[in-house]
TORVOVO-821110 format. One record per residue (C-alpha): x, y, z. Coordinates in steps of 0.05 Angstrom, whole numbers, m for minus. Layout:
# TORVOVO-821110
<rec px="X" py="Y" pz="Z"/>
...
# end
This chain:
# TORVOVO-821110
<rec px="31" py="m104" pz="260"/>
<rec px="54" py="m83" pz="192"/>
<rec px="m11" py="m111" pz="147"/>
<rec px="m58" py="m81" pz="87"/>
<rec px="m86" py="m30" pz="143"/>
<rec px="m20" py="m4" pz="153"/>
<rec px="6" py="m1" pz="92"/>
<rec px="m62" py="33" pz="63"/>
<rec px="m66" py="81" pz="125"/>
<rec px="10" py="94" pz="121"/>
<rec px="6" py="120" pz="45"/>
<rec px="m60" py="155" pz="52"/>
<rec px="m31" py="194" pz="112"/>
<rec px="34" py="209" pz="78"/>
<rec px="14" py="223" pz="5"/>
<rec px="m46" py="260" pz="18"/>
<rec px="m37" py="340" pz="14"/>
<rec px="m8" py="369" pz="93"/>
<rec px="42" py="420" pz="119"/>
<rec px="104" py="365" pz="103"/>
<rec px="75" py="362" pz="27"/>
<rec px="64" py="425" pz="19"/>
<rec px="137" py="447" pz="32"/>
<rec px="168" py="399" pz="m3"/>
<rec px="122" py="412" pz="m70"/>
<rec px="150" py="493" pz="m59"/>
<rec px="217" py="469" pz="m51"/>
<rec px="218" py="433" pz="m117"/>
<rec px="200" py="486" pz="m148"/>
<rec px="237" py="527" pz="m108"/>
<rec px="298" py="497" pz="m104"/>
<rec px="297" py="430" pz="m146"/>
<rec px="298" py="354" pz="m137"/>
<rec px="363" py="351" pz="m111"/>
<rec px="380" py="409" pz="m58"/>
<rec px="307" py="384" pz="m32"/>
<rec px="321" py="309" pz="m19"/>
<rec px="352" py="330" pz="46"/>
<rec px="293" py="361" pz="73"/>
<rec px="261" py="302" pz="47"/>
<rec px="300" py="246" pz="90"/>
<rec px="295" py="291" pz="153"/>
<rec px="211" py="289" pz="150"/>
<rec px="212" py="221" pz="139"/>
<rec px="268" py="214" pz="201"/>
<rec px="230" py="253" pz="237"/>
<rec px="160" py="223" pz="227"/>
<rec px="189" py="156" pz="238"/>
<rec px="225" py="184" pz="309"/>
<rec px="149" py="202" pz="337"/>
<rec px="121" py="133" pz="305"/>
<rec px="177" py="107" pz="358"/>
<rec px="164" py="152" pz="415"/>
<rec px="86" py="140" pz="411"/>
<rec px="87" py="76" pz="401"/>
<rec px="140" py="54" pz="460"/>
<rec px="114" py="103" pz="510"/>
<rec px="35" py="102" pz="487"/>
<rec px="11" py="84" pz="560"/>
<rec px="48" py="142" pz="588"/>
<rec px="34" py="191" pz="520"/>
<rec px="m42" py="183" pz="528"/>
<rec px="m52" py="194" pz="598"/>
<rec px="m18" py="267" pz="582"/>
<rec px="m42" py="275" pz="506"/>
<rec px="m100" py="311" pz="529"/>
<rec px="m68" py="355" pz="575"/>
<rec px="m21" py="381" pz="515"/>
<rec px="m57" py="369" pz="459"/>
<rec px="m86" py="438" pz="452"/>
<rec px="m28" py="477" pz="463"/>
<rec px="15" py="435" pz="416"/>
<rec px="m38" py="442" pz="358"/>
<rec px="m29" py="520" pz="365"/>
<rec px="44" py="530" pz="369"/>
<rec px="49" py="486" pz="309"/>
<rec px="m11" py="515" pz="278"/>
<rec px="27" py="588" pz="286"/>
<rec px="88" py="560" pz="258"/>
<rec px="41" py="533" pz="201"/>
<rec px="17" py="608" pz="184"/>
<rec px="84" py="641" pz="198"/>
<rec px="106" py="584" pz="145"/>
<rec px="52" py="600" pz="93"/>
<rec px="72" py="686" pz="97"/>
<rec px="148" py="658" pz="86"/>
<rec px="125" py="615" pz="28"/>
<rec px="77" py="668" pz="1"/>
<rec px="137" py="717" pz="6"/>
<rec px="189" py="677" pz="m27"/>
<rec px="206" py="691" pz="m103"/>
<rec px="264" py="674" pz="m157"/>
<rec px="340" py="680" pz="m119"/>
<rec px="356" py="754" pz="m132"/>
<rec px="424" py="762" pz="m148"/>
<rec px="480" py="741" pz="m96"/>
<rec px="423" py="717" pz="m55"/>
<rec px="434" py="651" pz="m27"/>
<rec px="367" py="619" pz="m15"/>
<rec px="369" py="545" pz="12"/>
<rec px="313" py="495" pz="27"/>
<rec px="312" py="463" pz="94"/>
<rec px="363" py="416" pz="115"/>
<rec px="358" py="355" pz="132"/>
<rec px="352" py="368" pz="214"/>
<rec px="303" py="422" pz="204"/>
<rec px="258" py="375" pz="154"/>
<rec px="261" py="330" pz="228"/>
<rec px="251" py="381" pz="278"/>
<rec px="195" py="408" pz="244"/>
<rec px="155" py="351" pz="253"/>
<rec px="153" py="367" pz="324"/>
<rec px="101" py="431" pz="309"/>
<rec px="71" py="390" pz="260"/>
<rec px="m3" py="374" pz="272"/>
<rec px="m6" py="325" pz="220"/>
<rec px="51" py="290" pz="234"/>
<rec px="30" py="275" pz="310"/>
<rec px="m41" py="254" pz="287"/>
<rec px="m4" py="200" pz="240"/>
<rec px="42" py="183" pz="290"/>
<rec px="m13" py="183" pz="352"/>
<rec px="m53" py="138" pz="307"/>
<rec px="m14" py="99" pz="280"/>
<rec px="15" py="75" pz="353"/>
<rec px="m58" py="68" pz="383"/>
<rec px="m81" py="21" pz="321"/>
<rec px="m20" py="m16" pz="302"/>
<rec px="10" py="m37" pz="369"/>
<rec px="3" py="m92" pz="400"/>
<rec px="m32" py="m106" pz="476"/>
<rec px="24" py="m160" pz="485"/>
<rec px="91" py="m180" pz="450"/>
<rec px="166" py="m152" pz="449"/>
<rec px="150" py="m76" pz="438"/>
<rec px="225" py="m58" pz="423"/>
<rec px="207" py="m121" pz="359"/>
<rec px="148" py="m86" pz="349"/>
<rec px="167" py="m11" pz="351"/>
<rec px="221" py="m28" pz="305"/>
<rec px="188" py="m62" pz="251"/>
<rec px="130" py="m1" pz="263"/>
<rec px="190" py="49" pz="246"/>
<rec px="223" py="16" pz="189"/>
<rec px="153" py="m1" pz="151"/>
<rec px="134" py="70" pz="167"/>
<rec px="199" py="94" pz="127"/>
<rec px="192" py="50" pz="76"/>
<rec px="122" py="74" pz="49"/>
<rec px="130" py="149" pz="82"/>
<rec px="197" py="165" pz="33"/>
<rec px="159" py="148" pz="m38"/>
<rec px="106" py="184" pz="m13"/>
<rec px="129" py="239" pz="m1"/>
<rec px="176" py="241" pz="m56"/>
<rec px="125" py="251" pz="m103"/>
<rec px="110" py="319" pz="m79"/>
<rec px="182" py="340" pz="m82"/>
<rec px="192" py="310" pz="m159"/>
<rec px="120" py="344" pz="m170"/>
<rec px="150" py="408" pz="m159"/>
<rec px="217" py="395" pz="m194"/>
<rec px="181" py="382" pz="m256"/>
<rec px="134" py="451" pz="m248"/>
<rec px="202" py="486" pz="m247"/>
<rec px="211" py="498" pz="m324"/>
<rec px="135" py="515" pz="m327"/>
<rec px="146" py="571" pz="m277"/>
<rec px="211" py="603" pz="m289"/>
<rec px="167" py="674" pz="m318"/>
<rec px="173" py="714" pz="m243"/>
<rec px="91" py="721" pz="m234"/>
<rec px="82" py="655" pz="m254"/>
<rec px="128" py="630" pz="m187"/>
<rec px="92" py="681" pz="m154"/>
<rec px="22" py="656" pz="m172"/>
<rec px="47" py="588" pz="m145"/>
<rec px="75" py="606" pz="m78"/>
<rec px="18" py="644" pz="m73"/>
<rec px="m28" py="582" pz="m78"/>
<rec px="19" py="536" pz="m32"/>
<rec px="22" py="591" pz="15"/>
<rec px="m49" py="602" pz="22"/>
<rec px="m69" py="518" pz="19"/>
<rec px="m16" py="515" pz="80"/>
<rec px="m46" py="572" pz="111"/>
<rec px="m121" py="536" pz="99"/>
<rec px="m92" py="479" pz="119"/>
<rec px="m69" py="507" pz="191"/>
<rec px="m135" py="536" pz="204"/>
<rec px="m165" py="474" pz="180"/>
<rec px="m128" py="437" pz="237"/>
<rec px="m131" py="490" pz="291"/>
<rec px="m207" py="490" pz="283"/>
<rec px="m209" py="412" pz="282"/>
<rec px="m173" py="406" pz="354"/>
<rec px="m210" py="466" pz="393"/>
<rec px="m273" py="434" pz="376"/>
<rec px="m236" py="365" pz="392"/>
<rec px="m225" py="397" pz="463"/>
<rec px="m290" py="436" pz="468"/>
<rec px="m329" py="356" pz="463"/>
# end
């Protein structure tokens, strides 16, 4: 249930660098506190909507986890690098260009080609649920606590990169940094892609 190991697991899982932090730490600087806090509340929706589905439908989600696993991990491991080339590409607004961060429905539906976020979510179903009790109770309580640490979290990426956006307003000085997010997201990608063929090679 929602204890210490939750909490701790929770904020180590949600603070700790990934594809979601990544983004939102570009958008800051990208785009600012503000026009970013959309794309904020969607990951968080959207984490909290697999913490849901895992955890009320584990029995059924593990028998095929295996079967899709794979094939998950590298579409959303493509998306990852095609992700990384659009952050490494992205520069100051030209003029008359109107550049906007992801919306809140796109910070949600991304989680669904996130590998991170279906780890946390997987994990978080298979350690924190209960073999007995009132799993709509349970499932519930999972999603709210989940919110409720995930937000803060993450919004410490997103203010991160709000305040690096005075320090980087020179043009190779964003480019240096998109550079750096863009590769880390790319690393991170290969990172996970390598992780789950040798998960599926044991």
């Amino acid at each position: 249930m929602i204890d210490t190991a939750f909490v701790s697991y929770v904020t180590v899982m949600s603070i700790t660098p990934g594809p979601n932090n990544l983004l939102l730490a570009a958008s800051g600087v990208n785009f600012g506190l503000r026009r970013s806090v959309p794309m904020m509340l969607g990951i968080t929706l959207g984490c909290v909507v697999q913490c849901a589905l895992m955890t009320s439908m584990l029995a059924i989600l593990l028998s095929w986890m295996t079967v899709v696993r794979l094939p998950m991990a590298a579409i959303g491991c493509a998306y990852l690098f095609w992700l990384s080339w659009k952050i490494y590409r992205s520069g100051s607004p030209k003029e008359g260009e109107k550049q906007q961060p992801m919306n809140m429905i796109n910070g949600a539906l991304f989680q669904a080609v996130n590998p991170k976020a279906w780890l946390m979510a997987t994990n978080v179903a298979i350690l924190f649920t209960p073999p007995d009790g009132n799993m709509l109770h349970h499932t519930l309580l999972i999603c709210i606590g989940f919110a409720l640490i995930n937000l803060p979290c993450i919004l410490v990426w997103v203010v991160m990169g709000d305040r690096l956006r005075q320090a980087l307003r020179v043009e190779w000085k964003l480019k240096m940094f998109n550079t750096i997010m863009g590769g880390m997201m790319a690393l991170t990608a290969l990172w996970l892609l390598v992780g789950e063929v040798r998960h599926a090679l044991n």
